[in-house]
C-alpha positions in Angstrom: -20.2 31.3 -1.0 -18.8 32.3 2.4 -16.9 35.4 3.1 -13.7 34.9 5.3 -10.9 37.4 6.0 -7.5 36.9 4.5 -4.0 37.5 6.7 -3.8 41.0 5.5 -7.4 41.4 6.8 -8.8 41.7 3.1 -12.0 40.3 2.7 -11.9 37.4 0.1 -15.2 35.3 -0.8 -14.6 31.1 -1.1 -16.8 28.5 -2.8 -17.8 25.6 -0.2 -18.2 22.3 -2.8 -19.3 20.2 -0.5 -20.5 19.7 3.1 -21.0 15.8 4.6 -24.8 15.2 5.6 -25.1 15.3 9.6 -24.3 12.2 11.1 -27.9 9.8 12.1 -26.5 6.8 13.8 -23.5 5.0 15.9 -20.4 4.4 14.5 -21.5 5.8 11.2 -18.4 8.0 10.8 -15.0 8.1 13.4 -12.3 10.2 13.6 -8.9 8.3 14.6 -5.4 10.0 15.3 -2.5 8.7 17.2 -0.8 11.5 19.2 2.7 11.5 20.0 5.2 10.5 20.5 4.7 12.6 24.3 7.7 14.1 25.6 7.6 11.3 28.6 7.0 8.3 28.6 4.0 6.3 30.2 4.9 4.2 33.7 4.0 1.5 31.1 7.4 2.4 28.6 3.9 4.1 26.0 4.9 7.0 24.6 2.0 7.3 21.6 -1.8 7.5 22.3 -4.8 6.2 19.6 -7.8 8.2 20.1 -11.3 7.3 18.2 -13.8 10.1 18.7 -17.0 8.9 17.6 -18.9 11.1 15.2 -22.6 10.4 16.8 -22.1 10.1 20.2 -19.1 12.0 20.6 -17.8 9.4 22.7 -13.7 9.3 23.2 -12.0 5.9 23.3 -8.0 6.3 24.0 -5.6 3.7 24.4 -1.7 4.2 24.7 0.8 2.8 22.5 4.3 1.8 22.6 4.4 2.5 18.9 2.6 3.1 16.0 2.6 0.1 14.3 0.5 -1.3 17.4 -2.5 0.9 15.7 -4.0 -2.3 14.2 -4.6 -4.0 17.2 -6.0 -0.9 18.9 -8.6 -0.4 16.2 -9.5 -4.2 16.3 -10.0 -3.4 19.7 -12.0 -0.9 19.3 -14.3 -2.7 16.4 -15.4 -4.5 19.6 -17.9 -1.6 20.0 -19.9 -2.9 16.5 -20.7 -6.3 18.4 -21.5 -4.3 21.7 -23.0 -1.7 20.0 -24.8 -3.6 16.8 -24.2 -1.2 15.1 -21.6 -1.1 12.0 -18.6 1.0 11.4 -19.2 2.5 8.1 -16.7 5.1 8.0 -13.0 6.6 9.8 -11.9 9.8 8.9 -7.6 11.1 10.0 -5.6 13.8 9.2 -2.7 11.5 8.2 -3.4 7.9 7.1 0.3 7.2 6.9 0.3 6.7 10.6 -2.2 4.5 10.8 -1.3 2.4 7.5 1.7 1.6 9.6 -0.2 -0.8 12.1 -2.4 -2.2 8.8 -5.4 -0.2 9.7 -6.0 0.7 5.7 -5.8 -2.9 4.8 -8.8 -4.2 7.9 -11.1 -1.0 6.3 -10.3 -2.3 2.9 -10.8 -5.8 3.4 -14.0 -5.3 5.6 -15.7 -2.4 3.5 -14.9 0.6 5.5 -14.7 4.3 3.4 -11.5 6.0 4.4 -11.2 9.6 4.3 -8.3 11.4 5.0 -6.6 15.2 4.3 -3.6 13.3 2.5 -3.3 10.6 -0.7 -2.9 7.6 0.2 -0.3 7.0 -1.9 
């Protein structure tokens, strides 16, 4: 149980069900988002940015978009890192897979056996 304060400022106790093991190696667990669209635009006409922080390393890879549905070939670009690395990705958390599902980013993690976790069904 943990003890948190509500917006009134009463006291209120909450039950944590669940807490994810720490992470023990590279590219065992990522976090992707795409931000945007920015309110300008890149020299390059990219107005969207995909960002991977890696949960082990904490390392940030960022690559601009044009749109969203180019999120597929940014997160093959980044799987590049597994051969480099040799390690293997075994998981990618988001806040909001319906972004990424655009580009076919569910469909690569499903076909090559990567957990997705997000805040949202995937519906």
């Amino acid at each position: 149980m943990a003890e948190l304060l509500d917006k009134t400022g009463v006291q209120i106790e909450i039950s944590i069900t669940k807490v994810d093991p720490p992470i023990q190696r590279i590219l065992e667990k990522v976090h992707i988002d795409i931000i945007g669209p920015m309110p300008a635009k890149s020299v390059g006409g990219r107005e969207y940015a995909y960002t991977v922080v890696e949960g082990y390393t904490l390392v940030v890879y960022t690559r601009p978009l044009q749109l969203k549905s180019e999120a597929a070939d940014a997160f093959k670009s980044f799987r590049e890192t597994e051969n480099k690395s040799g390690s293997r990705l075994r998981a990618v958390m988001t806040d909001n897979m319906r972004k990424l599902s655009m580009g076919g980013v569910r469909d690569i993690c499903e076909q090559d056996g990567i957990k997705l976790h997000t805040l949202h069904r995937l519906g």
